[in-house]
C-alpha positions in Angstrom: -57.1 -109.7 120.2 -54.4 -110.9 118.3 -52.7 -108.6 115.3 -54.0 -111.4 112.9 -57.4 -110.3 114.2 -56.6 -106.9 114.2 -56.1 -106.6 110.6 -58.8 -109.1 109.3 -61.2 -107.1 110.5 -60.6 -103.4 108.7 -59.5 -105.5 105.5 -63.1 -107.6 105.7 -64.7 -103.8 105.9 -63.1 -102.2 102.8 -63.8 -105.4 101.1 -67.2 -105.2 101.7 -67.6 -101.2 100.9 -66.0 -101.8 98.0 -68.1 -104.3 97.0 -71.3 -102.6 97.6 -69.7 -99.5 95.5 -69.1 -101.9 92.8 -72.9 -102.9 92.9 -74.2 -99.6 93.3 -72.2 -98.0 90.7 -73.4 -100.8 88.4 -77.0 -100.6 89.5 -77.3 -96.9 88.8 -75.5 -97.3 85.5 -78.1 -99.4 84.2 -80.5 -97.8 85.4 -79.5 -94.5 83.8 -79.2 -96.4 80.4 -75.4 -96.0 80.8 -74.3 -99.6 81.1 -71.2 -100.4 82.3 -69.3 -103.7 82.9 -68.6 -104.7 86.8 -65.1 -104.9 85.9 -65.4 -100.9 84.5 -67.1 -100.5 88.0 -64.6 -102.0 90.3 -62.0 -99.7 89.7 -64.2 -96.8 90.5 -65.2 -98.2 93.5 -61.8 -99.0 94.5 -60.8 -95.2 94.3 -64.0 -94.4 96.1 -63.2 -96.2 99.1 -58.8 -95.4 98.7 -60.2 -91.6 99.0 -62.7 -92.5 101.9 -60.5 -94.2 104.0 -57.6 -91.6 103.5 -60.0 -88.9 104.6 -61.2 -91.3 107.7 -57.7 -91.4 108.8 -57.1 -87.5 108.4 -59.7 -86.9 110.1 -58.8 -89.1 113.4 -55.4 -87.9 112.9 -56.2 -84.6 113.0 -59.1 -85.0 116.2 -55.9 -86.6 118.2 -54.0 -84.0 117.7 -56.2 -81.3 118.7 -56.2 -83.3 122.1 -59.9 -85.2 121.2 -62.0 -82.0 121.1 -64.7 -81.7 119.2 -64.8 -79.0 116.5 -67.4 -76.3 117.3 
């Protein structure tokens, strides 16, 4: 694989979480009778997925430094 390749395909995967955050943050606004415009919803998705993918990385980070064990 080339780096090109290597980097489209994380960046195509948070664009799509955060897109179906967008829509699902949406959906159940309306659906609660609390309304909100997508572009009120993107934002929130955005942090959703910054705070996911942070903890993703902490959490491989931490797992290779423990040597790849498993925690009990």
């Amino acid at each position: 694989m080339t780096r090109t390749t290597l980097l489209r395909t994380p960046l195509w995967s948070v664009i799509a979480w955060w897109a179906a955050l967008t829509g699902i943050l949406w959906l159940a606004g309306t659906a609660l009778g609390h309304p909100a415009p997508l572009t009120g919803c993107a934002p929130s998705a955005a942090l959703l997925v910054a705070v996911g993918e942070c903890g993703d990385w902490l959490r491989r980070h931490w797992t290779a430094r423990r040597g790849g064990r498993s925690a009990p």
